[in-house]
C-alpha angles and dihedrals in degrees: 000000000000088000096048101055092045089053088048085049107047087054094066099029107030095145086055095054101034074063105049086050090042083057108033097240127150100002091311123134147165087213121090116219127163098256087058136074134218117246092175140351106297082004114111125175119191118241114153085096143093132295094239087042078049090049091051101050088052082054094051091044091050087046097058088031090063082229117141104248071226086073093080127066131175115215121196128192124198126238091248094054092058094045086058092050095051 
């Protein structure tokens, strides 16, 4: 899900995270290593970490973003609800 916001992201505010790689900040990076993806081309986001260390990044990104953290919502649905829609 990491992957996948800061794709969403990138596509609004490419200029904000081509910066926080550029300069390393929140889990951002321009090097690839093998506990990072790749989110564009040169452009690396850490993600063989913790949920809470995942949380926190989203956090750092929104921050420098200027996005409210109350922007992103996770919705789940239970097992039962998708049976019913079937």
């Amino acid at each position: 899900m990491l992957i996948q916001v800061c794709g969403h992201i990138l596509l609004e505010k490419r200029s904000t995270i081509e910066w926080l790689c550029a300069n390393e900040k929140c889990s951002f990076s321009t090097t690839p290593e093998e506990w990072r993806r790749e989110l564009a081309p040169g452009m690396y986001v850490w993600t063989d970490n913790s949920t809470a260390t995942k949380i926190n990044i989203l956090h750092g990104m929104f921050e420098e973003c200027n996005i409210p953290a109350s922007e992103l919502v996770f919705e789940f649905r239970s097992e039962q609800e998708g049976e019913d829609e079937e």
